[in-house]
N, C-alpha and C positions, 0 to 999 in steps of 0.2 A: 478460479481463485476466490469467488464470491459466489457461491452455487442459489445463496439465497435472496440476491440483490437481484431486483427486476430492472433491467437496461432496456430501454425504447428505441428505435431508431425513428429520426422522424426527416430523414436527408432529403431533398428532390421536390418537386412540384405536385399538384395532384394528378397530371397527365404525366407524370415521371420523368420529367424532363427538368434538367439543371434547375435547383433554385431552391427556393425554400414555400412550406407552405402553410398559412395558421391554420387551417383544420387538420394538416397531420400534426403539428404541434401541439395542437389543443389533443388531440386524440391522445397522442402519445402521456401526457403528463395525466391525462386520467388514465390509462394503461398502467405508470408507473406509480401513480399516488393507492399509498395504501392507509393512509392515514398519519404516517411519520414525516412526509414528506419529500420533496420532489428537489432535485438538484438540475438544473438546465445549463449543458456545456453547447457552443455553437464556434463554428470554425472559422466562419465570415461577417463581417461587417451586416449585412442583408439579414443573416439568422440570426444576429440577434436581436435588428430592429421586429421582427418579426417576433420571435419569443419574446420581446418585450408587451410586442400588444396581445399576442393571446393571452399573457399574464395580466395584461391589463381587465381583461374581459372575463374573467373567470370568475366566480363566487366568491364574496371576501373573506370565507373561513379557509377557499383553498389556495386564494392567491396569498395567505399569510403563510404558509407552510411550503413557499413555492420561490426558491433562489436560482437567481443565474449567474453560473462561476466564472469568474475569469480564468482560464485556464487552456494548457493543448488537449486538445480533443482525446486523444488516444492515450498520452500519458496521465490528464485528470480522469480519466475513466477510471484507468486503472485505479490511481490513489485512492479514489471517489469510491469504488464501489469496495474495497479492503475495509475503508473506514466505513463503510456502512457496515458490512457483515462484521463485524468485531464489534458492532453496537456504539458508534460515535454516534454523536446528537447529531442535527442538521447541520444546526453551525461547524462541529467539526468535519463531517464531510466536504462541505462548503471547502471550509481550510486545508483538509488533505488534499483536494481539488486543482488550487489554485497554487498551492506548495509544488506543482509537481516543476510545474518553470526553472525554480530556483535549483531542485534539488536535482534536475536535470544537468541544471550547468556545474553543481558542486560532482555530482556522478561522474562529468568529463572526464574532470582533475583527476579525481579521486582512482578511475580503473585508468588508467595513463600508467600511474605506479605500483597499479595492484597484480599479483599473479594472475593470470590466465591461464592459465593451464598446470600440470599434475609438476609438471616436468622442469617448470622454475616457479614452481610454489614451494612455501616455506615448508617444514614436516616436520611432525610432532616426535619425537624418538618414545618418547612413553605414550603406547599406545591408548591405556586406560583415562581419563578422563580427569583432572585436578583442579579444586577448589583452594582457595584459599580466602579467608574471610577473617577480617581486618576488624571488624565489630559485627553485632548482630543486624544490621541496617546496613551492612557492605560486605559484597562477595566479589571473588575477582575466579576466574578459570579458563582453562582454554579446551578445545576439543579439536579433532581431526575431522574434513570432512570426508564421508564414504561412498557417499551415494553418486550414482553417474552422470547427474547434471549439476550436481554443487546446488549453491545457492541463485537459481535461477528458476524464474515464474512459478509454479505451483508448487515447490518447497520452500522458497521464499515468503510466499502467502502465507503458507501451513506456519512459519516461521514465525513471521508477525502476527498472524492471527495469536498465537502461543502468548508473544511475550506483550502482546496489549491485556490481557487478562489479567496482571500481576499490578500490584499495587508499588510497584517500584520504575526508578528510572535507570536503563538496560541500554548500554552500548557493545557492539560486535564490533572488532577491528575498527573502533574510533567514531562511530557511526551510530545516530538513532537507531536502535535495533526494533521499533515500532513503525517506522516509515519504508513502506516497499520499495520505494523508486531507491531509497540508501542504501540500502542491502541490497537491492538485485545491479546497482550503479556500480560496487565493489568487484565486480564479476567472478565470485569464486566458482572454482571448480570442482573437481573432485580434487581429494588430497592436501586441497589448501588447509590450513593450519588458521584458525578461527581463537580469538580473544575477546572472551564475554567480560563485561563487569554492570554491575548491580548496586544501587542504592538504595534504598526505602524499608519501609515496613517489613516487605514481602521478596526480599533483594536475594537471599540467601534460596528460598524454595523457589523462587523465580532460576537462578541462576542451577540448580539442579534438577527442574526440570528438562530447561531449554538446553545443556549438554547432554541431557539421555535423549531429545532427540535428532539434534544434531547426531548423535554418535548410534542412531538406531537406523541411519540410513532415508527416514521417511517413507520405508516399505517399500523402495526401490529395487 
């Protein structure tokens, strides 16, 4: 989902054994520092006293360029590394990171009522794709989806990576349509029935790109 974000793993002891260790940490964050800087997620209480001191010890041009996120491990990754390859600063990686908690528990709610499947999802009777735009700073449309995993993890990505390019603010089905964990938390499938709307600038070519490719399948 971020083919160009370097992820480190620095888990275990130096004899490999349960725990944490400051020179694979240290290792790791010069592994993953490329000069834009370094985001440090940890799972246990121990890792991050420990990622705190190898931060501590590190050179003060790289300990400036070097956060440790509050965040779950698996789910800030995810956020973490989207909002990197789509070009966020540090600080909003940081923030995509640490969002991911929240957006987890709104994702609950949110696929509870959402379709799952082809077969009690909503469906679009006009197959062709429809815009309708309110002013030139607002577009509103809806699309089908076609492709065989819906909006789930690497079309999801492709998805957000799309609509963070646009100089507009872009909701799917009621939901940040820039935030992974919101869109892939909605669980669409194939067939479900998607509702874009667009503000901004760039609202209207924003909103007909991301329907050609929702409706292009994602080369599925």
């Amino acid at each position: 989902m971020a083919p160009e974000v370097h992820i480190a793993a620095a888990g275990g002891t130096d004899d490999d054994g349960i725990g944490t260790s400051f020179d694979l940490i240290t290792t790791a964050i010069a592994e993953a520092d490329d000069g834009t800087g370094v985001v440090i997620l940890c799972d246990l209480g121990s890792a991050i006293l420990t990622a705190e001191t190898a931060v501590e010890f590190l050179e003060d041009d790289v300990a400036s360029r070097v956060r440790i996120a509050d965040a779950p491990l698996v789910e800030g990754s995810v956020a973490a590394a989207v909002a990197a390859q789509t070009g966020g600063s540090l600080e909003d990686v940081v923030r995509a990171a640490e969002s991911a908690a929240a957006s987890l528990s709104a994702d609950v709610d949110t696929a509870a009522s959402a379709p799952t499947s082809a077969s009690d999802a909503p469906i679009v009777v006009d197959p062709e794709p429809t815009a309708v735009v309110n002013d030139p700073a607002h577009a509103e449309g809806t699309a089908t989806l076609i492709n065989a995993s819906g909006l789930h993890a690497r079309p999801a990505a492709e998805f957000v990576r799309m609509a963070s390019t646009f100089d507009a603010r872009i909701s799917l089905n009621g939901v940040d349509a820039k935030s992974l964990l919101r869109i892939m938390g909605l669980g669409l499938g194939k067939g479900a029935a998607v509702s874009l709307e667009a503000t901004g600038p760039q609202a209207r070519v924003a909103l007909d790109a991301l329907i050609e490719l929702l409706e292009s399948g994602f080369g599925e």
